[in-house]
C-alpha positions in Angstrom: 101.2 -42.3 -58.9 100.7 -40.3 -56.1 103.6 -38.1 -54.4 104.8 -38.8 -50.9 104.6 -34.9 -50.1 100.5 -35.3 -51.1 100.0 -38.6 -49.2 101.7 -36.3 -46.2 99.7 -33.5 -46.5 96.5 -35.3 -46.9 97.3 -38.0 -43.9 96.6 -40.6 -46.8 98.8 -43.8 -46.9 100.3 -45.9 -50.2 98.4 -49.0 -49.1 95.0 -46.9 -48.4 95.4 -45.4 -52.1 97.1 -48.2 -54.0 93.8 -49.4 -55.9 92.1 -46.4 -55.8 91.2 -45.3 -59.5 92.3 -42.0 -60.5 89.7 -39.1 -61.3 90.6 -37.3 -64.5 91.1 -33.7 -63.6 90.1 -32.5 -67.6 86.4 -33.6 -67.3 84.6 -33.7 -64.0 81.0 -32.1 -63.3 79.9 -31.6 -59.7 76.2 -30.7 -58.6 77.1 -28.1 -55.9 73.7 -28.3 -54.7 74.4 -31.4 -52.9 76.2 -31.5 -49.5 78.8 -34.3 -50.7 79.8 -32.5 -53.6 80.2 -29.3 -51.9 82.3 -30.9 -49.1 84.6 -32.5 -52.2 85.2 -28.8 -53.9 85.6 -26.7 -50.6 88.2 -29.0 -49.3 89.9 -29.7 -53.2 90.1 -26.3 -53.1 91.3 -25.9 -49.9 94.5 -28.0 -50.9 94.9 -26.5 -53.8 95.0 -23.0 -52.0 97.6 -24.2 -49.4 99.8 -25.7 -52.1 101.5 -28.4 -50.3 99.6 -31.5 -51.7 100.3 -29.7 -55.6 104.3 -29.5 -55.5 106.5 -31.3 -57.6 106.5 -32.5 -61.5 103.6 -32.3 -63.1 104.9 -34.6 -65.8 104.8 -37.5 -63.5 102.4 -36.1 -61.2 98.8 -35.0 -61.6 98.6 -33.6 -58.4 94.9 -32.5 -59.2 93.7 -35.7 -60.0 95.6 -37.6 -57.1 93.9 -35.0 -54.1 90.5 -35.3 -56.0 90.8 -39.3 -56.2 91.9 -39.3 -52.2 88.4 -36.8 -51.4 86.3 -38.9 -53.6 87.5 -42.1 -52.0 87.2 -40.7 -48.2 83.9 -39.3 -48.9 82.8 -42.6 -50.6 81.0 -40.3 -53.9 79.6 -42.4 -56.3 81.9 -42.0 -59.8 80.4 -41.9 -63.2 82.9 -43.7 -65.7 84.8 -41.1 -68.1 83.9 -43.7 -71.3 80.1 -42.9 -70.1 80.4 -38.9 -70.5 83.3 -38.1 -72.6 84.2 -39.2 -75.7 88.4 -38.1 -78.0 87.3 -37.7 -81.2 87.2 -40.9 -83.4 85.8 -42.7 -80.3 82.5 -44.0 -80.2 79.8 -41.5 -79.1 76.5 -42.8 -77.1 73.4 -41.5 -76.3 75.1 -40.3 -73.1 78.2 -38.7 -74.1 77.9 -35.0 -73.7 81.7 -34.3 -74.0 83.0 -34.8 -77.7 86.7 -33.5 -77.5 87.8 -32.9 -81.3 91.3 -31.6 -82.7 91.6 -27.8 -84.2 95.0 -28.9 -85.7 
């Protein structure tokens, strides 16, 4: 769910967001050597850095994951599934996982 004080800051509306998936904030890899990617982080950061768009509960809220989903949307970038690159441990690994997450407890 994204806040109303994010979808203010970032000019975004519930109906242009409502079917947008989210981008997990825990596991995302960006090629900065790409124009696309570089716009996404400056202006991620950018929010991040003005605070705004990242008030509130961050129990209910990932604010992180709701700005990043809004770029990645607006800048139409091409998403790699999580299942394809990340794997909790006892999931099933691939050939293209390259994220296995495993407990220390």
């Amino acid at each position: 769910m994204v806040s109303d004080q994010c979808l203010e800051v970032m000019g975004a509306s519930r109906s242009e967001v409502k079917d947008v998936p989210s981008i997990v904030g825990g596991c995302m890899a960006l090629s900065l050597k790409h124009d696309l990617a570089e716009s996404f982080f400056d202006q991620w950061i950018r929010y991040a850095a003005e605070k705004k768009a990242f008030v509130g509960d961050w129990k209910t809220h990932r604010h992180d994951q709701a700005v990043a989903s809004i770029l990645a949307l607006r800048l139409r970038m091409r998403k790699t599934p999580l299942t394809d690159l990340f794997a909790y441990n006892g999931e099933l690994l691939t050939d293209k996982t390259i994220v296995h997450c495993m407990s220390i407890a």
